[in-house]
C-alpha positions in Angstrom: -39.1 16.8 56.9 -35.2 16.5 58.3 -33.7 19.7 58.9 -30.4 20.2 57.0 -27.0 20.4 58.5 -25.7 23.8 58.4 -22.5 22.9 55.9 -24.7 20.6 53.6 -23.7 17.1 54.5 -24.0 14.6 57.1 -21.3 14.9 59.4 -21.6 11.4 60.5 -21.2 9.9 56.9 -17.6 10.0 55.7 -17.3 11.2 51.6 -16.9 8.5 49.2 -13.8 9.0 47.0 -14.8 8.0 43.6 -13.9 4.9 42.1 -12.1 3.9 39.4 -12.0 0.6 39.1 -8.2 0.1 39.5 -6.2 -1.0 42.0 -3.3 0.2 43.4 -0.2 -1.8 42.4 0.0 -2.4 46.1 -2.9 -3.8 46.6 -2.7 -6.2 43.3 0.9 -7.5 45.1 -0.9 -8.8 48.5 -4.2 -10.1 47.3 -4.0 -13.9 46.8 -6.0 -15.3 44.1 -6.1 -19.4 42.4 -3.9 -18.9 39.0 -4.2 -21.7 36.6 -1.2 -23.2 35.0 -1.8 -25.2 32.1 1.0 -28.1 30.8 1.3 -31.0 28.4 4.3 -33.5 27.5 4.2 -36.3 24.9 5.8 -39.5 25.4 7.3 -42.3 22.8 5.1 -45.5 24.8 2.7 -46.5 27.1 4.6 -47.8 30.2 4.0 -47.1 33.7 7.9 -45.9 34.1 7.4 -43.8 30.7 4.4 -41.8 32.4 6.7 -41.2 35.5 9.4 -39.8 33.9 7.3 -37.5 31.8 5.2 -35.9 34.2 8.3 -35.7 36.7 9.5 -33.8 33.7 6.3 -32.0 32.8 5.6 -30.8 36.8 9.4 -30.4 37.1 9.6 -28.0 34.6 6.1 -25.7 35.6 7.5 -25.6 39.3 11.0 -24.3 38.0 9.5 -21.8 35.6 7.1 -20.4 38.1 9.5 -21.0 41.2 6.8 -22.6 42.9 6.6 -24.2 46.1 4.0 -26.9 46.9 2.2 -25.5 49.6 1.4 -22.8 47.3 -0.8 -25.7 44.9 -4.6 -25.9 45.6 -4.9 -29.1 42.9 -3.4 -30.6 40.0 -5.5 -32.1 37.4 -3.9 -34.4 35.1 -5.4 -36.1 31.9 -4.3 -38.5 29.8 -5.1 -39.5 25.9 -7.3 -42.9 25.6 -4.3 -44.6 24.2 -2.1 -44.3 27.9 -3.6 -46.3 30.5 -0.7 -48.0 31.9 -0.2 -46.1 34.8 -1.8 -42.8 36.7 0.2 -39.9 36.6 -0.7 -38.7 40.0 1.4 -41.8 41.0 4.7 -39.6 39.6 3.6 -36.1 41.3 3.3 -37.8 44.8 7.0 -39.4 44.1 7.5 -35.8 44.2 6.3 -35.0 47.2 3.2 -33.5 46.7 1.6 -36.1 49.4 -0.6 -33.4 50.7 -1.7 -32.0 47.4 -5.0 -33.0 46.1 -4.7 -34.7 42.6 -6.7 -35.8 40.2 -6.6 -38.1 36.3 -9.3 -38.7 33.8 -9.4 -39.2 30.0 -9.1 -36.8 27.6 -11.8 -36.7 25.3 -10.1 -38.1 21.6 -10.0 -35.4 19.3 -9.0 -36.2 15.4 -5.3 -34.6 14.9 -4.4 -34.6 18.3 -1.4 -36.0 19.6 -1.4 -39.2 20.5 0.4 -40.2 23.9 0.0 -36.9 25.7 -0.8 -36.0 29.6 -1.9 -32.7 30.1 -1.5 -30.9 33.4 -3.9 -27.5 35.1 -2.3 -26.7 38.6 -4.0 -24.7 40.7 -1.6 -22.3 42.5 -2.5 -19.9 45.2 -0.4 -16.8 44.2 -0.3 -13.0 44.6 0.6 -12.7 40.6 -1.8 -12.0 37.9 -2.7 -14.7 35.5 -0.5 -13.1 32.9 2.4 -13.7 35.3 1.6 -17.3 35.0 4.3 -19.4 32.6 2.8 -22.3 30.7 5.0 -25.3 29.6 4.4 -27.8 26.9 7.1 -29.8 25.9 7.8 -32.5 23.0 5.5 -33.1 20.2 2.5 -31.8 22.7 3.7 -28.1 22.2 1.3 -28.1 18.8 -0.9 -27.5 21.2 0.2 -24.1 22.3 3.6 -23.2 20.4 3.5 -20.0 21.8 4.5 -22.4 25.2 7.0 -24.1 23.9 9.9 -25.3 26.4 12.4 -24.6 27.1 12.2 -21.1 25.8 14.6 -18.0 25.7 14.2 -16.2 28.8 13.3 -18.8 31.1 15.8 -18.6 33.4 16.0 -18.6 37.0 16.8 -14.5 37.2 13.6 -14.7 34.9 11.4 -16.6 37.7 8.9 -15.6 39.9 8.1 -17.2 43.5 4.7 -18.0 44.2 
């Protein structure tokens, strides 16, 4: 049997707080964490320069609504409906300068109803905001996908930004 310590505890052990499960608003503002930012844009044709300008304007328009800088993007996926193939849109980010980025393009699988024509973006940004902090953009006929991301939309201006 172990003797007890005179005052009841081990006075080589420090005493646990207990937890709560929260953290700090100090602590949420320094820990980095991969957000996802999701994105779509629909275009009028299937042309190579039609798919540059679009995700020029689709990228364009996530960076400036999150005020992001591109060593602050892990990835960017892109996809594209069946119906464009005449150019990768990965070709339009790296005109961009996101040469050091890792990007990616596949097919979207062709769902009845959706819009035809449409690139769809998920960048990966390394960020110290929450994912609710995150602003999504879809633009042209591809915001029936997510209306409530509509762009432009009131209050996205740059006193309404966020670096990352």
């Amino acid at each position: 049997m172990v003797a007890a310590h005179p005052r009841g505890d081990n006075p080589g052990r420090r005493r646990k707080e207990p937890r709560t499960g929260k953290k700090s608003a100090s602590a949420m503002s320094t820990t980095l964490a991969c957000r996802g930012l999701r994105g779509a844009i629909s275009i009028e044709e299937n042309t190579a320069d039609a798919i540059g300008v679009a995700v020029k304007e689709l990228v364009g328009a996530l960076f400036a609504a999150n005020t992001l800088r591109p060593e602050a993007i892990a990835s960017i996926l892109f996809s594209a409906t069946p119906d464009l193939d005449a150019g990768y849109p990965a070709v339009a980010a790296r005109q961009l300068g996101l040469d050091d980025v890792p990007l990616l393009c596949f097919q979207e699988m062709m769902v009845p109803d959706s819009p035809p024509l449409c690139i769809r973006v998920l960048i990966h940004v390394n960020t110290t905001l929450p994912q609710a902090a995150m602003r999504h953009v879809y633009i042209g006929r591809a915001a029936a996908l997510r209306p409530e991301w509509r762009w432009p939309r009131a209050g996205s201006g740059p006193d309404e930004r966020r670096e990352t």
